[in-house]
SEGU-458902 format. One line per field, with one value per residue: residue number from 1; x negated, y negated, z of N, C-alpha, C in turn. Coordinates in Angstrom, 1 decimal. Layout:
BEGIN
seq	c(NUM,...)
npx	c(X,...)
npy	c(Y,...)
npz	c(Z,...)
capx	c(X,...)
capy	c(Y,...)
capz	c(Z,...)
cpx	c(X,...)
cpy	c(Y,...)
cpz	c(Z,...)
This chain:
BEGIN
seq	c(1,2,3,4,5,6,7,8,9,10,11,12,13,14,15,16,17,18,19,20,21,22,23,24,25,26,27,28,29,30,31,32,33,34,35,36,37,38,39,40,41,42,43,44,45,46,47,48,49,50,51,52,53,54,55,56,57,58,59,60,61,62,63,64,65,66,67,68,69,70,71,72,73,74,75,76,77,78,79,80,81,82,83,84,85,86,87,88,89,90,91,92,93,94,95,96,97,98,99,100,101,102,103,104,105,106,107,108,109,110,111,112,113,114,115,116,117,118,119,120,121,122,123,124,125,126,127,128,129,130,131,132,133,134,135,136,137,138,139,140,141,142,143,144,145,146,147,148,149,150,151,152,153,154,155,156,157,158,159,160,161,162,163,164,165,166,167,168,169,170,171,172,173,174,175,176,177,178,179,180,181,182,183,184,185,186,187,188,189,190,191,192,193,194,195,196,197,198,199,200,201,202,203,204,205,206,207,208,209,210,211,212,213,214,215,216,217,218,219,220,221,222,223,224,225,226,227,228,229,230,231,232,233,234,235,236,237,238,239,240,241,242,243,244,245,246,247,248,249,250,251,252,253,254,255,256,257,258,259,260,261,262,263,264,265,266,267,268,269,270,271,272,273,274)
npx	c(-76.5,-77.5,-78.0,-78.9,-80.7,-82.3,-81.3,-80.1,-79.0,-78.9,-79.3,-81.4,-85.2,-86.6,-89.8,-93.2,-95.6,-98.8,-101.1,-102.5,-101.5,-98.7,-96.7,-94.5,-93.1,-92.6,-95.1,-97.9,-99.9,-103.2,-104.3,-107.6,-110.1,-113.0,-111.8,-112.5,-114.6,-117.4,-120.0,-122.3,-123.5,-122.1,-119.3,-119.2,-119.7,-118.3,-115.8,-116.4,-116.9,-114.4,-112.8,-113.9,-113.4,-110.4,-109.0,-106.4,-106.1,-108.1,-108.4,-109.2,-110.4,-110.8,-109.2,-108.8,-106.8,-107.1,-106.9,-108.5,-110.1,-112.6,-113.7,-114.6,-113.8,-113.7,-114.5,-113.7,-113.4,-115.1,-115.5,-112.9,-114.2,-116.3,-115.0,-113.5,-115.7,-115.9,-114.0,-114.0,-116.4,-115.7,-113.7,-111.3,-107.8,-107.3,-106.0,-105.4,-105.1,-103.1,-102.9,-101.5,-99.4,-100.4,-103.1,-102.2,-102.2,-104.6,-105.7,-104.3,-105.8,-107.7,-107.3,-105.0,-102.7,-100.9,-100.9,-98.9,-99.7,-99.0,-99.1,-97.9,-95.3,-92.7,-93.3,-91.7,-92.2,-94.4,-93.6,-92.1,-93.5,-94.9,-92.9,-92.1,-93.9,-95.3,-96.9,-97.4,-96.3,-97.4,-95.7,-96.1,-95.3,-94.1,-95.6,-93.6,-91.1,-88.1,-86.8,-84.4,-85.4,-87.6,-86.5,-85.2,-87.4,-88.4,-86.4,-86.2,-88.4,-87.4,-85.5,-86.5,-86.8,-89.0,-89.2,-91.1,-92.1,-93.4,-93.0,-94.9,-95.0,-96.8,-96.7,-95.8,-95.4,-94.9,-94.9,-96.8,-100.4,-102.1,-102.3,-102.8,-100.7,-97.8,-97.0,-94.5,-92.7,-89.9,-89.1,-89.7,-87.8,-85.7,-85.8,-85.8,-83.5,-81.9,-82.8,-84.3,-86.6,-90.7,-92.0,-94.7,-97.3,-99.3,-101.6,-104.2,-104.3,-101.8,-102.1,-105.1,-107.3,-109.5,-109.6,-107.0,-106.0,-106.0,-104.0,-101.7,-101.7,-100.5,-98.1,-97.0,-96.9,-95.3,-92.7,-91.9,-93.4,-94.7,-97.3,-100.4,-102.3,-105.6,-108.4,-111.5,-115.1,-118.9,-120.4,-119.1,-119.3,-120.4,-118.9,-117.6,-114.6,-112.1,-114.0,-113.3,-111.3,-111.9,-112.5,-115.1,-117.3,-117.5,-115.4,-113.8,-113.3,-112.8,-110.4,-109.2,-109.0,-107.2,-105.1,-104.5,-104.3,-102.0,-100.3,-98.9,-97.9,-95.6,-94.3,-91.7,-90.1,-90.4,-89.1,-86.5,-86.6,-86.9)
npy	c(-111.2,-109.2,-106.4,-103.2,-101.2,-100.8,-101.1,-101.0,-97.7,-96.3,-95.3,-94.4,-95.1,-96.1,-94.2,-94.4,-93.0,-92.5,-91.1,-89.3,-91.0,-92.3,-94.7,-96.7,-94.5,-94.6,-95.4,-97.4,-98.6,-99.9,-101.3,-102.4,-104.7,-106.2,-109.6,-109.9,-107.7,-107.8,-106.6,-103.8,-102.4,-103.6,-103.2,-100.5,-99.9,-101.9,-100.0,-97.7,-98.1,-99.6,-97.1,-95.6,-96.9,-97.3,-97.8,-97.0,-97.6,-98.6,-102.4,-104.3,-107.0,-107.1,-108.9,-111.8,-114.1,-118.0,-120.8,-122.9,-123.4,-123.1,-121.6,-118.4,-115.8,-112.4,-109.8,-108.0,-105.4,-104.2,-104.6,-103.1,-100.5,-99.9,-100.3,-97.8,-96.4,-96.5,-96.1,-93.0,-92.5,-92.6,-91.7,-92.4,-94.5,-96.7,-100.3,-102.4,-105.6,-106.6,-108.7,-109.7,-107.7,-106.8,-105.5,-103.6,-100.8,-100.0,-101.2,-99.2,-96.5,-96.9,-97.0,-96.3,-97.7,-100.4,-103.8,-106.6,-110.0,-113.0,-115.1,-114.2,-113.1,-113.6,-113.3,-111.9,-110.1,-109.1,-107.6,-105.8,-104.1,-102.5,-101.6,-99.7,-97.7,-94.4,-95.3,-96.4,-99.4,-102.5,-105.3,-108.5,-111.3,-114.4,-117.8,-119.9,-118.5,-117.4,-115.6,-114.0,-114.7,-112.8,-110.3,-109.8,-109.9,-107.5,-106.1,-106.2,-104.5,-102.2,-101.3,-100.8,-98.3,-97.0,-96.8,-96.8,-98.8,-101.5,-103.9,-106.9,-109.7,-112.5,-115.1,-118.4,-121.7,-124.3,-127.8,-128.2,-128.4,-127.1,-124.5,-122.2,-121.2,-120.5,-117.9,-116.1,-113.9,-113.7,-112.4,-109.9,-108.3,-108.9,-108.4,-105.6,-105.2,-105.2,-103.8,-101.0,-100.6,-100.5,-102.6,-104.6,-106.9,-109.2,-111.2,-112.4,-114.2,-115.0,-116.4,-117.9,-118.3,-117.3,-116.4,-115.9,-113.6,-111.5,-111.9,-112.3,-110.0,-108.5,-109.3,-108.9,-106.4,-105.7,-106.9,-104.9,-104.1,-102.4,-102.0,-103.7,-105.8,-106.9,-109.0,-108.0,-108.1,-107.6,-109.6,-112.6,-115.3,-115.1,-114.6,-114.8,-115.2,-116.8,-116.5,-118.1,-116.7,-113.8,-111.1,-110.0,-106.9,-106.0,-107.9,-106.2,-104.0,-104.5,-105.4,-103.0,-101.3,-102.6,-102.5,-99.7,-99.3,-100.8,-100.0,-97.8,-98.9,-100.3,-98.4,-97.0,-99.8,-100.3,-98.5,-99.0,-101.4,-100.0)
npz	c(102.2,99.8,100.4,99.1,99.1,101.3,103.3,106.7,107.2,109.7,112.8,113.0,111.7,109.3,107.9,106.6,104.8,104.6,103.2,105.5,107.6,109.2,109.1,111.4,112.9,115.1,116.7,117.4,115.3,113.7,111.4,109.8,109.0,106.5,105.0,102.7,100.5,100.6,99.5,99.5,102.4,104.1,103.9,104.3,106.5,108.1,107.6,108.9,111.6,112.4,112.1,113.7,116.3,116.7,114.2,112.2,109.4,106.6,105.5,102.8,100.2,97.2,95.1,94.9,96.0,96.5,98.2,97.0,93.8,93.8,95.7,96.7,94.9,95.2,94.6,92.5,90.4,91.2,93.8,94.5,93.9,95.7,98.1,98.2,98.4,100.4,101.8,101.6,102.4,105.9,106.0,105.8,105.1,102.4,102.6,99.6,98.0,95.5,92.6,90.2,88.0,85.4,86.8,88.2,87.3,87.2,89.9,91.2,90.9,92.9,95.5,98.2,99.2,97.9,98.7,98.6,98.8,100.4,98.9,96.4,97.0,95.8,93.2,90.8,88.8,89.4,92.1,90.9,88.9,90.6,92.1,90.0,91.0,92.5,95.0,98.2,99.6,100.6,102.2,102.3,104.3,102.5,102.5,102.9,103.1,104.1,106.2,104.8,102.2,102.2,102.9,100.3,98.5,99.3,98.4,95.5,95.3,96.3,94.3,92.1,92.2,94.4,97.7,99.5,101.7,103.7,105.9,106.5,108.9,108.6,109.7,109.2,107.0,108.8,110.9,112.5,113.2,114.8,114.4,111.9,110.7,111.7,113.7,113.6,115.3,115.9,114.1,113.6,115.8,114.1,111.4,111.8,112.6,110.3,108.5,107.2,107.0,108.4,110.1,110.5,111.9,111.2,112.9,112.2,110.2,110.5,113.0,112.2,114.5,115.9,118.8,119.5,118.3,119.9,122.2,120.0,119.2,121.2,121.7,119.8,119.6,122.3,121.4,119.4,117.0,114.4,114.2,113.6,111.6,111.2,110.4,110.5,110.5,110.0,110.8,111.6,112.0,108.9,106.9,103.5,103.2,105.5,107.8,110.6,111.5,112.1,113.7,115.5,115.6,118.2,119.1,118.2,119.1,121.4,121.5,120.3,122.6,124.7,123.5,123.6,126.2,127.0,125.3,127.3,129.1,127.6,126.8,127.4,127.0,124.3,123.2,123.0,121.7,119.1)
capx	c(-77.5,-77.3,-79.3,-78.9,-81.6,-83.6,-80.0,-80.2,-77.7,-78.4,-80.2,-83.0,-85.9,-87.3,-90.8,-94.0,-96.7,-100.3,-102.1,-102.3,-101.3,-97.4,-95.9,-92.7,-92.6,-92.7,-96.9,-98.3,-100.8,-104.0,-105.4,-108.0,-111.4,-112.8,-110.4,-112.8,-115.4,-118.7,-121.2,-121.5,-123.8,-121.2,-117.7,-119.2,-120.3,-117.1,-115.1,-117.1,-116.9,-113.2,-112.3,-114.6,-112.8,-109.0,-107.9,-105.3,-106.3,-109.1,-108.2,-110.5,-110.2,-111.1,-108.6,-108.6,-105.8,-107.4,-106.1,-109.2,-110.4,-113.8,-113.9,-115.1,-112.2,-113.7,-115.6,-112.9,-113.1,-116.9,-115.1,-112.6,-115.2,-117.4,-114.2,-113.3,-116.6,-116.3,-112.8,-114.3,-117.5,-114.9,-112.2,-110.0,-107.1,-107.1,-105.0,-106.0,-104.1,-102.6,-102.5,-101.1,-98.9,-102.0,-104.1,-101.5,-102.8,-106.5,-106.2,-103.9,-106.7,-108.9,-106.3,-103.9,-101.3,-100.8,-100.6,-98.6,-100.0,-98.1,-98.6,-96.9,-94.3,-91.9,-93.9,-91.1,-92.7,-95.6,-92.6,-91.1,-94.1,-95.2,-91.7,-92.4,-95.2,-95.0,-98.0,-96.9,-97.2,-97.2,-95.5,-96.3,-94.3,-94.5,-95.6,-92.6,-90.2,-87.2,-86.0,-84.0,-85.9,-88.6,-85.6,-84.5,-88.2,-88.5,-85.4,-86.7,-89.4,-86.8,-84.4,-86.9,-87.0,-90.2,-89.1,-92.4,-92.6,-93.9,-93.1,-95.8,-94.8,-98.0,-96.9,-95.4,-96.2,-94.4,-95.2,-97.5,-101.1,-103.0,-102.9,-103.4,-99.6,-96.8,-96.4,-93.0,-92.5,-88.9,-88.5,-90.1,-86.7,-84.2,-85.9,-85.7,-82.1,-81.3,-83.8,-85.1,-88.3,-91.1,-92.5,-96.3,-97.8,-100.9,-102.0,-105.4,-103.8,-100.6,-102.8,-106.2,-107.8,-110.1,-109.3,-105.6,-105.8,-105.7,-103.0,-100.6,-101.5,-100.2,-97.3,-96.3,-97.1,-94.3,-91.5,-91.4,-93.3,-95.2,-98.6,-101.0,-103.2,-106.7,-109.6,-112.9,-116.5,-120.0,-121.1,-118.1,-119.8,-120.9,-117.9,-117.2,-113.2,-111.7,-114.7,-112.8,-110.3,-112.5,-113.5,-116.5,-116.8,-117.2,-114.0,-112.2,-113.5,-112.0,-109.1,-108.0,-108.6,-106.7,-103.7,-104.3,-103.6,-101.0,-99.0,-98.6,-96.8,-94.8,-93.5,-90.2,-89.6,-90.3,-87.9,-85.3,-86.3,-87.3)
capy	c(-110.5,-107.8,-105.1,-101.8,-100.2,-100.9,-101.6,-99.9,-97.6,-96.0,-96.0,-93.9,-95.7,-95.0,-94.0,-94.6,-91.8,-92.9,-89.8,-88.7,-92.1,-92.6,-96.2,-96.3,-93.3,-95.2,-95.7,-98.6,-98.6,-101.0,-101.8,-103.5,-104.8,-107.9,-110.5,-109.7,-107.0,-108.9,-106.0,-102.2,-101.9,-104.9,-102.6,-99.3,-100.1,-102.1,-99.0,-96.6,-98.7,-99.5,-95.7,-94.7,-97.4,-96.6,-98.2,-95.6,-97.8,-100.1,-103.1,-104.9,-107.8,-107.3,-110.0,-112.7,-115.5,-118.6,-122.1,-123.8,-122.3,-122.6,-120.4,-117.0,-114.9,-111.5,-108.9,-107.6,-103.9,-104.1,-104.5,-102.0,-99.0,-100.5,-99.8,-97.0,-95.1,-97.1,-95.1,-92.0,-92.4,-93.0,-90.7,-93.7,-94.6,-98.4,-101.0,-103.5,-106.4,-106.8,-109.8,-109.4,-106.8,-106.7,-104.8,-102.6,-99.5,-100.7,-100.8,-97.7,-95.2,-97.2,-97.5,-95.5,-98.6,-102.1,-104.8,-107.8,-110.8,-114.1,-115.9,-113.2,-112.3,-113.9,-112.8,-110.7,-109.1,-107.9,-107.0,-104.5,-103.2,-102.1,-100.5,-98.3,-96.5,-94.1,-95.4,-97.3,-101.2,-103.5,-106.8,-110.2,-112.5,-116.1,-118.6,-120.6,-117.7,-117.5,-114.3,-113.3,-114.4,-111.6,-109.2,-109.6,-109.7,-106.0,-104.9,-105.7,-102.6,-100.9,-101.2,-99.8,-96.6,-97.2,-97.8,-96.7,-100.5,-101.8,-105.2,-107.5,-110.8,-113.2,-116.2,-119.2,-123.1,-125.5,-128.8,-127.6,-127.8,-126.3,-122.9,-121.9,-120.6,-120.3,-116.6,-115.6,-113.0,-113.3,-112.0,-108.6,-107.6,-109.4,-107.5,-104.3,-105.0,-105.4,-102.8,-99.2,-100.5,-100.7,-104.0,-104.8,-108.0,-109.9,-112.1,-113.1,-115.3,-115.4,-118.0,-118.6,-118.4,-115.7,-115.9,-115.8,-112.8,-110.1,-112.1,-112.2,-108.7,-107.6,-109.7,-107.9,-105.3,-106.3,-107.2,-103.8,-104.1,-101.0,-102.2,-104.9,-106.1,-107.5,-108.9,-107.4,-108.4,-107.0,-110.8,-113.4,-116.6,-115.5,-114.5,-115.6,-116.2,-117.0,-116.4,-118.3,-115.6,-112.5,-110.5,-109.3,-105.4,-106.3,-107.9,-105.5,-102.8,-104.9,-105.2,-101.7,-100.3,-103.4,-102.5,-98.5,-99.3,-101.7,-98.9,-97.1,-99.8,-101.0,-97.4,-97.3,-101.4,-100.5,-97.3,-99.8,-102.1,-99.5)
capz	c(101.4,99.0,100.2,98.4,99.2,102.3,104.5,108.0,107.4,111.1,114.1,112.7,111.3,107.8,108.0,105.5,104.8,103.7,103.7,107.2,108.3,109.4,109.8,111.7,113.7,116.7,117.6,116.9,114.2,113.2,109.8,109.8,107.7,106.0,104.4,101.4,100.4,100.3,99.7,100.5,103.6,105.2,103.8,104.8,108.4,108.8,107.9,110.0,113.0,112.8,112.4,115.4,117.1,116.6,113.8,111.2,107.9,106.3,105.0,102.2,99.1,95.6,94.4,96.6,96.0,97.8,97.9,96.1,92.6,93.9,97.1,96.2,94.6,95.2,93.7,91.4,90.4,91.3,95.4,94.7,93.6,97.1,99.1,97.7,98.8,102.1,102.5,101.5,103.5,106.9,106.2,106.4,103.8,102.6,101.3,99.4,97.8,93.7,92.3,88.5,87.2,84.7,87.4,88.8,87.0,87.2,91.2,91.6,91.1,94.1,96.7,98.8,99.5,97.5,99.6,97.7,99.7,100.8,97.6,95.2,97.4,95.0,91.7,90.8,88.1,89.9,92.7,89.6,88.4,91.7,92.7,89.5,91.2,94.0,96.2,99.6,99.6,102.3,101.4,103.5,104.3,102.1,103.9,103.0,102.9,104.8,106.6,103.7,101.1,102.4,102.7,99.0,97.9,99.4,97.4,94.0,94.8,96.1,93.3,90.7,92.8,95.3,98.9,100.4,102.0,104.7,106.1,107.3,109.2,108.8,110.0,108.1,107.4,109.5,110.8,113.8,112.4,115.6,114.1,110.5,110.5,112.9,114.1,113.5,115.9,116.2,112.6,113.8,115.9,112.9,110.4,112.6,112.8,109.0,107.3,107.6,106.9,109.6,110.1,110.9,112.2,110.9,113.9,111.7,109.4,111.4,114.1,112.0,115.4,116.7,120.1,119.3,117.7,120.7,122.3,119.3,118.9,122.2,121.7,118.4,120.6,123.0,120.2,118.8,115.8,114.0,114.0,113.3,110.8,111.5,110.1,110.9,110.2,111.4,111.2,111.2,111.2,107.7,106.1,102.7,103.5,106.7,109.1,111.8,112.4,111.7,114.8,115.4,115.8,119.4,119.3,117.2,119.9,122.9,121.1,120.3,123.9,124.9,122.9,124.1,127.9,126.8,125.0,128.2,129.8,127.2,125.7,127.6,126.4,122.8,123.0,123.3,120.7,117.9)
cpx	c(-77.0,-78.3,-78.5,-79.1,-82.9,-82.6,-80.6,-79.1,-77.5,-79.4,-81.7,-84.0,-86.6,-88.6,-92.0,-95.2,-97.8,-101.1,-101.3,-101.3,-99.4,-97.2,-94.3,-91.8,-92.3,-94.0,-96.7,-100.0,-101.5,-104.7,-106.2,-109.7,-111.5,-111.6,-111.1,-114.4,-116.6,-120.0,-121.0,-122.1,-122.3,-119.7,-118.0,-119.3,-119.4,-116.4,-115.0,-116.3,-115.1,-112.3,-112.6,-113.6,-111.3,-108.6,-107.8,-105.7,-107.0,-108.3,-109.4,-110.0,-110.8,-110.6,-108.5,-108.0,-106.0,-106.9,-107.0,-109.9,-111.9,-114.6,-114.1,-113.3,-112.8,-114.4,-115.1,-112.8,-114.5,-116.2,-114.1,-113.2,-115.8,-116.1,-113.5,-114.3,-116.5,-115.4,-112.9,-115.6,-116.7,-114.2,-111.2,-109.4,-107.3,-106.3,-105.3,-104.8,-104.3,-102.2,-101.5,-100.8,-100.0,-102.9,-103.6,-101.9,-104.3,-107.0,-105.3,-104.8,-108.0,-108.7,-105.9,-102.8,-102.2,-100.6,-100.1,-98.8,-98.9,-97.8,-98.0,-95.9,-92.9,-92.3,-93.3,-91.6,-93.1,-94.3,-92.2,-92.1,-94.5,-94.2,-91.4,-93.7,-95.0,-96.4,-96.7,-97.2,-96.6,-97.2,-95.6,-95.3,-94.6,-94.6,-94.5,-90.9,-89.1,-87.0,-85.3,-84.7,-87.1,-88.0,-85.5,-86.0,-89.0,-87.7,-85.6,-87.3,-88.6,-86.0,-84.9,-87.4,-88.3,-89.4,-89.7,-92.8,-92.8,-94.1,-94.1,-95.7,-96.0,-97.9,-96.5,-95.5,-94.9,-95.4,-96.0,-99.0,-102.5,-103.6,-102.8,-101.6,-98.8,-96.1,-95.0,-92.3,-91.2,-88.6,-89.0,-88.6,-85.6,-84.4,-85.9,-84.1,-81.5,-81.8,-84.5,-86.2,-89.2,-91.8,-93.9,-96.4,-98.9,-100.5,-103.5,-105.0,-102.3,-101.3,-104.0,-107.0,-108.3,-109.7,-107.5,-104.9,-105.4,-103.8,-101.6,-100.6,-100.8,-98.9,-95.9,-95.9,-95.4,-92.5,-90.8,-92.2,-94.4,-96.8,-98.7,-101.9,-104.1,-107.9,-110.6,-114.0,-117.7,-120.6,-119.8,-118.3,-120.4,-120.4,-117.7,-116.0,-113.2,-112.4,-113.9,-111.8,-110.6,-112.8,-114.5,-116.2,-116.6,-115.6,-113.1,-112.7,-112.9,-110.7,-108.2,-108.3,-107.5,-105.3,-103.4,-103.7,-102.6,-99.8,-98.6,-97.0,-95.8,-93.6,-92.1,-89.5,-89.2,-89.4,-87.0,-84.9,-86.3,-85.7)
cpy	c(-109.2,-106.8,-104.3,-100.5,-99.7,-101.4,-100.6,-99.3,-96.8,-96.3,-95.5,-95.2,-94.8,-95.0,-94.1,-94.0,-92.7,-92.0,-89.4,-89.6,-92.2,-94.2,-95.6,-95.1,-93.4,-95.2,-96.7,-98.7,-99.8,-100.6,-103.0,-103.5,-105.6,-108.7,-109.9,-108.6,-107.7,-107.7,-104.6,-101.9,-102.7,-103.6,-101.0,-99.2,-100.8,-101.1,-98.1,-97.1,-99.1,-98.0,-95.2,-95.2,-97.5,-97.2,-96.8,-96.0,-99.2,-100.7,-103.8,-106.1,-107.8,-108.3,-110.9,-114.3,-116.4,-119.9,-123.0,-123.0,-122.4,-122.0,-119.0,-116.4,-113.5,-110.6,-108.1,-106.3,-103.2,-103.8,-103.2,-100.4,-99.1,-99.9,-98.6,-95.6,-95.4,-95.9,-93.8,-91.6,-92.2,-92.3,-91.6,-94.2,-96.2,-99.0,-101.9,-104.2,-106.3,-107.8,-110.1,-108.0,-106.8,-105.8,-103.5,-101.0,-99.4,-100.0,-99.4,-96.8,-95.5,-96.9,-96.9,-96.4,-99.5,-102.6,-106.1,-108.9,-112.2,-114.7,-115.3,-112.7,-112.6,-113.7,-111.6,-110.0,-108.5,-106.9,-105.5,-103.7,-102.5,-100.8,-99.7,-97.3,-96.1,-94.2,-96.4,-98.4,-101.4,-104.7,-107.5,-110.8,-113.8,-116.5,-120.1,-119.9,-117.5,-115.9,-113.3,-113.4,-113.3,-110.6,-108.7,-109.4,-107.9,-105.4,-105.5,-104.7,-102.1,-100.5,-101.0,-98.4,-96.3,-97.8,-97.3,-98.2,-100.5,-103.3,-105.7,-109.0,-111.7,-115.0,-117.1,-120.7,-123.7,-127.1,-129.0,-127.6,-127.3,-125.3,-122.7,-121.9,-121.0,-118.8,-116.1,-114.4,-112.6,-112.8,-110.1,-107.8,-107.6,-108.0,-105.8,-103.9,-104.6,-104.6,-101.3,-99.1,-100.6,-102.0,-103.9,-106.5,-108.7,-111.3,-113.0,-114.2,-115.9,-116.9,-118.5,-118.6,-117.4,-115.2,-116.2,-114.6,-111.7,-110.6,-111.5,-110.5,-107.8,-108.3,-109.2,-106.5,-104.8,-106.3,-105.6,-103.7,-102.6,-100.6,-103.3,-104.9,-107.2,-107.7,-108.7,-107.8,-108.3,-109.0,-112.4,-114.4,-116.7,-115.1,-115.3,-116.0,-115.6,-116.3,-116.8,-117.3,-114.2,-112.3,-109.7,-107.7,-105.0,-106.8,-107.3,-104.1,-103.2,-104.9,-104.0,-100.9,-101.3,-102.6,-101.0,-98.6,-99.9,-100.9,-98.0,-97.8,-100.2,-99.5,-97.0,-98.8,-100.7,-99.2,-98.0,-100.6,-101.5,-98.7)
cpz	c(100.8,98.8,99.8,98.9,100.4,103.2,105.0,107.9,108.8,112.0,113.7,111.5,110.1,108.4,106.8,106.1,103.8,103.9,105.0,108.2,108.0,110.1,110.0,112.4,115.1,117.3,116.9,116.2,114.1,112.3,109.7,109.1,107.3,105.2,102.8,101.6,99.3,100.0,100.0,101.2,104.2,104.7,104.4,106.2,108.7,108.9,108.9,111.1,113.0,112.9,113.8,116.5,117.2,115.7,112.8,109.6,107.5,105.3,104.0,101.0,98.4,95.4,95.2,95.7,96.5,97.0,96.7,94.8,92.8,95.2,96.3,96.5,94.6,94.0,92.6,91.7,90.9,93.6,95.4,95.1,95.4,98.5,99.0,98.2,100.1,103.0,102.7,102.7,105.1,106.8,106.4,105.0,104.0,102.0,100.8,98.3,96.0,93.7,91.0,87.7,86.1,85.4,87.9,88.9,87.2,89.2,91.8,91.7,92.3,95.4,96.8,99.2,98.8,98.4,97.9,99.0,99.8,99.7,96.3,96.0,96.8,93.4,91.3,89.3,88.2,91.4,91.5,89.6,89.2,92.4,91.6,89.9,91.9,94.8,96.8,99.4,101.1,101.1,102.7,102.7,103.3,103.0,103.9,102.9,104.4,105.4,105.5,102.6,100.9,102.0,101.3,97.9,98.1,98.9,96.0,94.2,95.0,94.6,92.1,91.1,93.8,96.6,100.1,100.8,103.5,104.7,106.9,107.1,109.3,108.7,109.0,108.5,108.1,109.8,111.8,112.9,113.8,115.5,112.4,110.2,111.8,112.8,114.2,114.2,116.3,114.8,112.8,114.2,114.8,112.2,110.5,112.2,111.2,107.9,108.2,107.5,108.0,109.3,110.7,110.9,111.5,111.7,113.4,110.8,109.5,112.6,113.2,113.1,115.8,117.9,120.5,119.1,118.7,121.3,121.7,119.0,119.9,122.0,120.6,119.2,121.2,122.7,119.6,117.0,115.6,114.3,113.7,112.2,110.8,111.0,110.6,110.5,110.4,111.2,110.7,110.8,109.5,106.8,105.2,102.4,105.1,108.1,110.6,112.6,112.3,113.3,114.5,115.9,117.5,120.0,118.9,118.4,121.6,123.2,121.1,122.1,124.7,124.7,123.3,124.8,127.5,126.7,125.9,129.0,129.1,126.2,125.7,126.6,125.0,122.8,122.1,122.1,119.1,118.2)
């Protein structure tokens, strides 16, 4: 591979600033909020309540890339503005996903981090235009993307001068259909090994399964990776995407004290692996 720009060239780890919020310093971070922003009592009282409850950054969907063209694609710029006050209402930075070098500038002024999602993680245009801006992204994994093909899709941003990145492993298709995905968790140490970047998890669309979710999250946990990323919901069964793996605020509150005590026990381990 021909990294450039995102090689490890030592043992220190690069670090990514979002506001107040640090990836990669060695804690372990959760971003988390609906898969899509359905409304603003439902984006404001998610936000709230995942701040209160420990997460570092809301998550939300304006653009939403979904497999069938007639599943609800999102509330556009109408969801950005919605999450935008959510973030401000909460004191909480968010990231939300770009779909089309076309919007780039559109959703810069809503957002504190791009997210480029699974199905553009090869859209090297929108890749470029993106690594001319200086906000933070988070890139996902494809869901047919190889180890390096992730690698080399994080050095196109770098290599237009942006290497505020932030990897996030979300699972990839195989021939297994029990779970939405197959959790890739050994790609968390590789990509440790071979990049300065910090890596993050998504366990919600990494399994598709609600009650999968704390698990893989302690397991990311475990691995060494930066953080997680989780979907949130104050009413899951009525989610307009991927209800099944949304936790309820109840679960997203069992979850982060979960992962609290966890990091006690595991803070020697992950020395080791960070």
């Amino acid at each position: 591979m021909d990294i450039r720009h995102i090689a490890k060239e030592n043992a220190e780890q690069f670090s990514v600033k979002i506001n107040d919020v640090i990836v990669g310093n060695g804690d372990f971070i959760i971003i988390a909020g609906p898969c899509s922003v359905e409304g603003s009592e439902m984006i404001i009282s998610t936000a709230q309540h995942v701040k209160e409850k420990g997460a570092a950054m809301l998550r939300g969907g304006a653009f939403k890339p979904r497999t069938s063209p007639y599943s609800f694609q999102g509330l556009k710029e109408e969801g950005l503005d919605l999450l935008k006050t959510a973030s401000q209402k909460a004191h909480i930075p968010v990231v939300s996903e770009v779909m089309d070098p076309r919007d780039v500038e559109v959703v810069y002024d809503y957002i504190d981090m791009f997210q480029i999602g699974s199905r553009n993680m090869q859209n090297f245009a929108l890749l470029k235009e993106v690594g001319k801006t200086n906000k933070p992204i988070l890139l996902k994994r494809g869901m047919a993307a190889t180890i390096e093909d992730f690698v080399m899709a994080a050095e196109y941003i770098a290599a237009e001068g942006n290497d505020r990145i932030v990897l996030c492993e979300r699972g990839i298709r195989t021939f297994e259909n029990l779970t939405r995905n197959t959790l890739d968790l050994a790609a968390v140490p590789i990509l440790k090994k071979l990049c300065k970047l910090p890596v993050i998890v998504d366990p919600s669309h990494g399994t598709g399964i609600r009650e999968l979710v704390l698990p893989m999250s302690l397991a990311a946990l475990a691995v060494g990776a930066d953080g997680i990323m989780v979907e949130v919901h104050p009413e899951p069964a009525c989610a307009l995407s991927d209800a099944d793996q949304s936790l309820s605020f109840d679960d997203f509150e069992a979850l982060s004290k979960r992962i609290n005590q966890t990091k006690e026990h595991f803070a020697d381990i992950r020395k080791g692996l960070l």
